[in-house]
C-alpha positions in Angstrom: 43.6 118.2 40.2 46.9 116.8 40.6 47.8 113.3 39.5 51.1 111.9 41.0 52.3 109.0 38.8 55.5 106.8 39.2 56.6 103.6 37.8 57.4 100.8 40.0 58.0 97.9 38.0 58.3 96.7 34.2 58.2 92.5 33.9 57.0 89.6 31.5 53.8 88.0 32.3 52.8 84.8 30.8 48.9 84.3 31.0 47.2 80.5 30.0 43.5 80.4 29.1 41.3 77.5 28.3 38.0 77.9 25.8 36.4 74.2 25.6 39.2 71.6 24.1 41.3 74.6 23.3 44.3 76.3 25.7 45.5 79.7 24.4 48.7 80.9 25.6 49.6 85.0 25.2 53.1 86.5 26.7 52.6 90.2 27.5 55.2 92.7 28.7 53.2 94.7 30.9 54.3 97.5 33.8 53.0 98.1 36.9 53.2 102.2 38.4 51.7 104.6 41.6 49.3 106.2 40.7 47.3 108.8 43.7 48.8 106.0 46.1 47.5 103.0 44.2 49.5 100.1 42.1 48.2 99.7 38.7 49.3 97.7 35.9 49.1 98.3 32.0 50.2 96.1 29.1 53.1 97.6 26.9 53.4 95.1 24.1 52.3 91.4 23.3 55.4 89.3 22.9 53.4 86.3 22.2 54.7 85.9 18.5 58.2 86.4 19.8 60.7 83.5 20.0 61.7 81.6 23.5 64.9 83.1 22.8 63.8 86.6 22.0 61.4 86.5 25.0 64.6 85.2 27.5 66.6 87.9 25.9 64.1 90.8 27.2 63.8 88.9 30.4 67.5 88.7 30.8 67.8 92.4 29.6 64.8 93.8 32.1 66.8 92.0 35.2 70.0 94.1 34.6 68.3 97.6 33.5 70.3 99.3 36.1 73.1 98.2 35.1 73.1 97.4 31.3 77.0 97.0 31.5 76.5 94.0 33.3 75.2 92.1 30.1 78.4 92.2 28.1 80.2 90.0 30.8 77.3 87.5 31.0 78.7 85.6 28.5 82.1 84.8 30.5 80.1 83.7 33.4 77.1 81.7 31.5 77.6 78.1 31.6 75.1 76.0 29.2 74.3 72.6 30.4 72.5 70.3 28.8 69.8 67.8 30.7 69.0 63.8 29.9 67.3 63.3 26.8 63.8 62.2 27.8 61.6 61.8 24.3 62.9 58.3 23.3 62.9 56.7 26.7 59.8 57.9 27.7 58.4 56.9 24.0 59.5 53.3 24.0 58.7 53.1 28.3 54.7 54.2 27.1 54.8 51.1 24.4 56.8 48.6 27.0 53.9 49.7 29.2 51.4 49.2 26.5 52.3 45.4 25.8 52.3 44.1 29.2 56.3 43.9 28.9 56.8 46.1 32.2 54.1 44.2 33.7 56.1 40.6 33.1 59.1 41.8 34.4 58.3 43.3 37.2 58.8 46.5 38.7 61.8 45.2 41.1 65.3 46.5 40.4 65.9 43.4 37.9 62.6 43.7 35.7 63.5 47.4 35.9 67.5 46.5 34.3 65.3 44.2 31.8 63.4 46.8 31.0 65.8 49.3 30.3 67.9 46.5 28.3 64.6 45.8 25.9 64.2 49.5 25.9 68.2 49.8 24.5 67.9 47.8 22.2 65.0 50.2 20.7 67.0 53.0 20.9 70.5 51.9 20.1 71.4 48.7 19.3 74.8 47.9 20.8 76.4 46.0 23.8 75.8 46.0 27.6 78.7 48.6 28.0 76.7 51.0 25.2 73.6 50.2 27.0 74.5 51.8 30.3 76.3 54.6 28.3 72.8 55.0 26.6 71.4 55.3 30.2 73.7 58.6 31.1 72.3 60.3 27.8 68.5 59.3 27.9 66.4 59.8 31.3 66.7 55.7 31.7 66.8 56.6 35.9 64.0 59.3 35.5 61.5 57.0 33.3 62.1 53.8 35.1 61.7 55.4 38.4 65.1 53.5 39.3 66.5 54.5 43.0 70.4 53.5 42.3 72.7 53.4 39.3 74.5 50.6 37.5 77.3 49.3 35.3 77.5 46.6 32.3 78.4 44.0 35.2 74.3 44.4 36.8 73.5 44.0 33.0 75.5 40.7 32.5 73.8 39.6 35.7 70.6 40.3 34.5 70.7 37.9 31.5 71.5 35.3 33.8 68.4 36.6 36.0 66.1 36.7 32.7 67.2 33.4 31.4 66.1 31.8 34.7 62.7 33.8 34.9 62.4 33.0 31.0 59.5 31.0 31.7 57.0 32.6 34.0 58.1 36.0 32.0 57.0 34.3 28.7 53.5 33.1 30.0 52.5 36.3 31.9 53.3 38.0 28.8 51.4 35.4 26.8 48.3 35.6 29.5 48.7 39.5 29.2 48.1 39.4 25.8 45.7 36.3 24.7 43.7 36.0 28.4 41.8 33.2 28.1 41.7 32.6 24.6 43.9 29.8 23.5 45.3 29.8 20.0 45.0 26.6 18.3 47.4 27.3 16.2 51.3 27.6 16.5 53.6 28.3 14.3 57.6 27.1 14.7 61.3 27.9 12.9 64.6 27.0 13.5 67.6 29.5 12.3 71.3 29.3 13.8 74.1 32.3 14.4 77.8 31.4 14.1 79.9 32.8 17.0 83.5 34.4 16.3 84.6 33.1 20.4 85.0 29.7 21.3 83.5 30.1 25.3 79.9 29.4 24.9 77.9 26.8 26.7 75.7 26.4 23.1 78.7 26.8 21.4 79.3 23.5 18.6 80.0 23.0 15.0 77.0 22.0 12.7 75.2 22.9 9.9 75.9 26.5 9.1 73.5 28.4 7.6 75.8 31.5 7.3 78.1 30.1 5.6 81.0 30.5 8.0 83.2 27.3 8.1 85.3 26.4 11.1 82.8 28.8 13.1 81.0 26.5 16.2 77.3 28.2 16.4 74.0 28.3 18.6 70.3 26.5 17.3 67.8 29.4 18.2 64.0 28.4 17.9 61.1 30.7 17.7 57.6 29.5 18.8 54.8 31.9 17.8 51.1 31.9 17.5 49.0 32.2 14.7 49.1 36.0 14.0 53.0 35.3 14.0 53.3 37.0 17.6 56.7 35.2 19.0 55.5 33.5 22.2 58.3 31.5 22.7 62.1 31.4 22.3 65.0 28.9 23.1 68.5 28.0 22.4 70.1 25.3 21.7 73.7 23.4 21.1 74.7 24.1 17.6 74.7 20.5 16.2 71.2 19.9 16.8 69.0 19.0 14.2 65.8 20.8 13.6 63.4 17.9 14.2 65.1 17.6 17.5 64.1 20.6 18.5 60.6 20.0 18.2 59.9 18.3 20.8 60.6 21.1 23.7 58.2 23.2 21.6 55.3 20.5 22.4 56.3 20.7 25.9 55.8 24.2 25.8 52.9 24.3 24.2 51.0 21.7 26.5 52.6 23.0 30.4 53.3 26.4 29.5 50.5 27.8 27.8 48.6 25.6 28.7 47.1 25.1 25.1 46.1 21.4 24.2 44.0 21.1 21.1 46.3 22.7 18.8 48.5 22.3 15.7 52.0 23.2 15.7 53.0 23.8 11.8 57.2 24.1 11.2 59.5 25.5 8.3 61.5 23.8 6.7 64.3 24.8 4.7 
């Protein structure tokens, strides 16, 4: 009897197997040959404890085995390129998502710019210009789903497109979170930040709580509920006096929120 065997092929095969809860993965080097007319196949080793690199290597190796001169110019003609980083964005997107912040924003091209602007501000803290460079390291356009690209100028604009949604932003998140149960108790403070320019609308000289003299500053007020969860935020000229203050957060309160048995406690400094 006469057996007539030939080898046709010799490749990596990576199999993927699933036992209950459990997925086991195995990367085998196997060959396939003629035998009497017929293809078979047979397993040559088990590469599975082998590195990514090691296994690319073998790979790279297996396509140039006619011509194993071939591989010592690869490296001329290999270009590396590295892709968007993907982890962080996608991390802080899942939590924005979790909160009901996407939600209140809205999935438009502006609540998308919010977004990534709240998102930014997790990842690197910095200006609008460092915000959009963030956005051509991290898969901001992947994550967001966003159609069309942008500069710090869209950014800028979309302050002026948050501070006039401010309110209906700040009760959807507020319904998001609380539905229909009212807190009856709010909690209020007062700081201020000093400004190094002289062109803002908030911009006046007060009571510094820096300690910068000759610096104008902005009021800022923080309304929160009773678990300390900010509801609420607004600014205000720099030579306003806390009590003054007050009275917006009331307002708030009331037509907002939509809260009316409630009691509003303040610091004081």
């Amino acid at each position: 009897m006469v057996v007539i065997c030939t080898m046709v092929d010799m490749h990596i095969v990576e199999n993927k197997s699933k036992s209950g809860k459990k997925i086991y993965r195995s990367t085998l080097l196997r060959e396939s040959y003629r035998e009497d007319g017929k293809v078979k196949k047979r397993t040559i080793a088990n590469l599975s404890n082998c590195t990514p690199l090691e296994i690319e290597a073998i790979r790279l190796a297996l396509a140039h085995k006619d011509d194993l001169c071939a591989l010592g110019a690869l490296s001329e003609s290999v270009k590396l390129h590295e892709g968007l980083s993907v982890g962080a964005a996608w991390s802080v997107y899942q939590v924005a998502k979790e909160l009901g912040i996407e939600e209140a924003l809205g999935k438009d091209f502006e609540g998308k710019l919010a977004l990534w602007q709240v998102m930014a501000r997790v990842i690197g803290r910095g200006s609008r210009l460092s915000a959009v460079r963030l956005a051509q390291i991290h898969a901001a356009g992947d994550v967001l789903d966003m159609k069309r690209g942008f500069d710090e100028n869209n950014l800028y604009d979309n302050l002026s497109w948050l501070s006039e949604n401010q309110a209906k932003i700040e009760r959807k998140l507020f319904e998001l979170r609380r539905g229909g149960n009212k807190p009856k108790l709010f909690l209020y403070d007062v700081t201020s930040s000093y400004l190094e320019g002289k062109s803002n609308h908030f911009g006046e000289y007060g009571y510094n709580r820096d300690g910068k003299k000759r610096k104008k500053q902005i009021v800022i007020g923080m309304l929160c509920d009773e678990s300390g969860e900010p509801v609420s935020t607004e600014v205000f000229r720099g030579n306003t006096q806390d009590p003054k203050t007050f009275e917006s957060q009331v307002k708030k309160v009331l037509e907002r929120f939509g809260c009316k048995d409630v009691t509003i406690v303040g610091a004081t400094s």
